[in-house]
C-alpha positions in Angstrom: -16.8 -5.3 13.8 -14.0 -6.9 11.8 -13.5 -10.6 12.2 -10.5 -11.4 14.0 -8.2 -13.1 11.6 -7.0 -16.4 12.7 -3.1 -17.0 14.0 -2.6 -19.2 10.6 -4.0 -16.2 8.5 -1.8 -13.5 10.2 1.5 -15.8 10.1 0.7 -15.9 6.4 0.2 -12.2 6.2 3.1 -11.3 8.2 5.1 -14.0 5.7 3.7 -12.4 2.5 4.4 -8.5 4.2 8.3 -9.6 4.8 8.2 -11.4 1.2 7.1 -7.6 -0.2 10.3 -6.2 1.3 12.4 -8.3 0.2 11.8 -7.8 -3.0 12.7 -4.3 -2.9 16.2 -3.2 -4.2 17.7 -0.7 -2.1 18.6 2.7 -3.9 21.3 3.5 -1.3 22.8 3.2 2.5 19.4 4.9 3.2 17.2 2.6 2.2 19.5 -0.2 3.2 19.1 0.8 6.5 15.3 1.4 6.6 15.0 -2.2 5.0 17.0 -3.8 7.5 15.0 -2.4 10.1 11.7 -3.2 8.8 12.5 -6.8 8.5 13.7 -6.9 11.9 10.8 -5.5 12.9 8.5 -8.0 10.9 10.2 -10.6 12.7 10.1 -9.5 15.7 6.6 -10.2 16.1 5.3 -6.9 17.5 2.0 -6.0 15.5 2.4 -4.3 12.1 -1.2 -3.0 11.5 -2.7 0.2 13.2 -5.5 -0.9 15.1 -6.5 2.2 16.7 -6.4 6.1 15.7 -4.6 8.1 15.2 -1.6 6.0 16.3 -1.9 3.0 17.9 0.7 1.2 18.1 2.7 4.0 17.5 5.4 2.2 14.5 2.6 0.3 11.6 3.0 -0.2 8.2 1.2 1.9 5.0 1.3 1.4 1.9 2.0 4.8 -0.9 0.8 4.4 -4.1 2.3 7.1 -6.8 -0.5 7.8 -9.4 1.5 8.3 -12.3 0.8 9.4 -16.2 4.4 10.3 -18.3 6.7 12.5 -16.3 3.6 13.4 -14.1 2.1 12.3 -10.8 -0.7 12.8 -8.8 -0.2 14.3 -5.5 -2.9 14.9 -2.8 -3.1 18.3 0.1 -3.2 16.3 3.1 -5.0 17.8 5.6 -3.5 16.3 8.3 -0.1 15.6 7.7 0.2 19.5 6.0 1.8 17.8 2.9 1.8 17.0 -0.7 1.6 13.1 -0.6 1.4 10.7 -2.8 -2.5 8.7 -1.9 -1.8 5.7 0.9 -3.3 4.9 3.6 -2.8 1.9 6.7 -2.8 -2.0 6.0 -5.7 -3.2 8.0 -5.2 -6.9 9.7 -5.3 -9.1 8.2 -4.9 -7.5 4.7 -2.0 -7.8 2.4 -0.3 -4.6 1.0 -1.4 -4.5 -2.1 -4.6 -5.3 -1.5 -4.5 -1.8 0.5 -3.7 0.0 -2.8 -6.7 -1.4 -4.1 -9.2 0.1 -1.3 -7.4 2.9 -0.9 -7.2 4.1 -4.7 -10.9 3.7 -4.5 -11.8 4.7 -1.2 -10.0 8.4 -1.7 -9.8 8.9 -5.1 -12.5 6.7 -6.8 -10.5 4.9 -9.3 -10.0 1.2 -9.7 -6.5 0.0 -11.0 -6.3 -0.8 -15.1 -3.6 -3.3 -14.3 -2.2 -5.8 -11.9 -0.2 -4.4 -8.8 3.0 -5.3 -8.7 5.7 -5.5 -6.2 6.4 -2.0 -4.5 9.4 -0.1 -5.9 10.7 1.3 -2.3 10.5 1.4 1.3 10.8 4.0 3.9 10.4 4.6 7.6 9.4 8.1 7.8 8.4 9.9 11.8 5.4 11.7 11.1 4.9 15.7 11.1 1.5 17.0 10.9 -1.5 17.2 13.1 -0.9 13.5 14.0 3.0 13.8 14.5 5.5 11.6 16.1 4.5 8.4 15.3 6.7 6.2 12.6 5.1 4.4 9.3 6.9 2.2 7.5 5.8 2.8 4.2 5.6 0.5 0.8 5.5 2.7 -2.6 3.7 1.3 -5.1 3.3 2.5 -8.8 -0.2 3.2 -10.4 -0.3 3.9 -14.2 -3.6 6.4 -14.9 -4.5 8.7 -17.5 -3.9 12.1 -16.3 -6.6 13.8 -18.6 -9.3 11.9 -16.5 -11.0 14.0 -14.0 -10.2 13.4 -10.5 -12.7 12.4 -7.6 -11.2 12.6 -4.2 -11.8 12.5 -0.4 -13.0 16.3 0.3 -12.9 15.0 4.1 -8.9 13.6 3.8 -7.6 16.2 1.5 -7.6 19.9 0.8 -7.4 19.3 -3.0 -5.2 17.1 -5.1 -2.9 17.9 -8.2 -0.8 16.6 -11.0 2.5 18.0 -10.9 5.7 17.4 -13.3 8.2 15.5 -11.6 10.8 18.2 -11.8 8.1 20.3 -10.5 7.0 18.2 -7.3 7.3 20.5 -4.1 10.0 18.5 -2.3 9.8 21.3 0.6 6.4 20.6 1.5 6.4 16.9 0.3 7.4 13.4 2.2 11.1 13.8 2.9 11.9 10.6 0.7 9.4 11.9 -2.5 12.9 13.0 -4.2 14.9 9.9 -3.6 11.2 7.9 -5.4 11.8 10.2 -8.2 15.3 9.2 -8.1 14.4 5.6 -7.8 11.7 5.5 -10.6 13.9 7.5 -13.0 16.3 4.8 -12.8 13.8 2.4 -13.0 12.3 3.9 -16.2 15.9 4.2 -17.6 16.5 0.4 -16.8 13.2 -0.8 -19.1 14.3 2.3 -21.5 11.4 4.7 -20.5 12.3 8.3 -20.9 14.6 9.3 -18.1 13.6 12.0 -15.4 16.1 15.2 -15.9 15.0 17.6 -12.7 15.1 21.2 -14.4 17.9 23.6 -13.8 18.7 27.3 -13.1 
């Protein structure tokens, strides 16, 4: 059993939670709006960790982590949302958000981070499809650098398979809705600290 954290310890975790999308810059009027409604809902008090599977409550936060290597990243066949996804998984109480990219890279893919985490790059609130559909998770994308020549352990029981794909190549049909407004996102990003832009190919 997990220990119950205490009300100064979740008031500081709710604090550092809102503090993480703050510091997001929305993209556009989409993300606007999912921002806006994920602080309201921080501050509303209602819980913000799942506490029970598959949904319970039924809105809880996650945090995404893209595994990136150049103009590459790492996608994993999720078996129960039917998807390409980037790897994620829930924010246990009690836990901040990155610390979640931390256990989760290792719990499904068995790599530990070669650098600091740092602040997540976008936000979404996204209804689920899948074998667990219909309820919402309000998700923080986080960036991990990795060397895609490595082999790649992953959760046999979570995922059907996993694969690196070109971004232009990412298969935005069969993806999470907003993977093609984080491609978006990060090219601009890239372009910003003068990385090689992401051009989508044509034709």
């Amino acid at each position: 059993m997990k220990q119950r954290v205490s009300s100064v310890s979740a008031a500081a975790i709710r604090a550092a939670i809102r503090g993480e999308v703050e510091l997001i810059v929305p993209l556009d009027e989409v993300e606007r709006t999912h921002q806006a409604e994920a602080l309201t809902w921080i501050d509303s008090g209602a819980p913000l960790c799942r506490t029970a599977k598959p949904a319970t409550p039924p809105k809880h936060l996650v945090s995404y982590f893209a595994v990136v290597d150049g103009d590459n990243i790492l996608l994993v066949d999720h078996k129960s949302a039917q998807l390409w996804l980037p790897p994620g998984g829930h924010v246990e109480p009690g836990e901040h958000p990155r610390e979640t990219v931390v256990r989760e890279l290792f719990e499904e893919l068995k790599v530990r981070p070669k650098h600091e985490i740092a602040e997540p790059l976008m936000l979404t609130c996204t209804t689920t499809v899948g074998l667990t559909a219909g309820h919402t998770d309000v998700s923080l994308w986080y960036l991990v650098r990795a060397d895609g020549t490595s082999s790649v352990e992953f959760d046999r029981e979570e995922f059907a398979g996993v694969q690196w794909f070109e971004f232009a190549d990412v298969p935005l049909h069969r993806s999470d809705p907003h993977i093609g407004r984080f491609l978006a996102k990060l090219a601009c990003a890239r372009k910003c600290i003068d990385f090689r832009v992401y051009e989508p190919k044509t034709g």
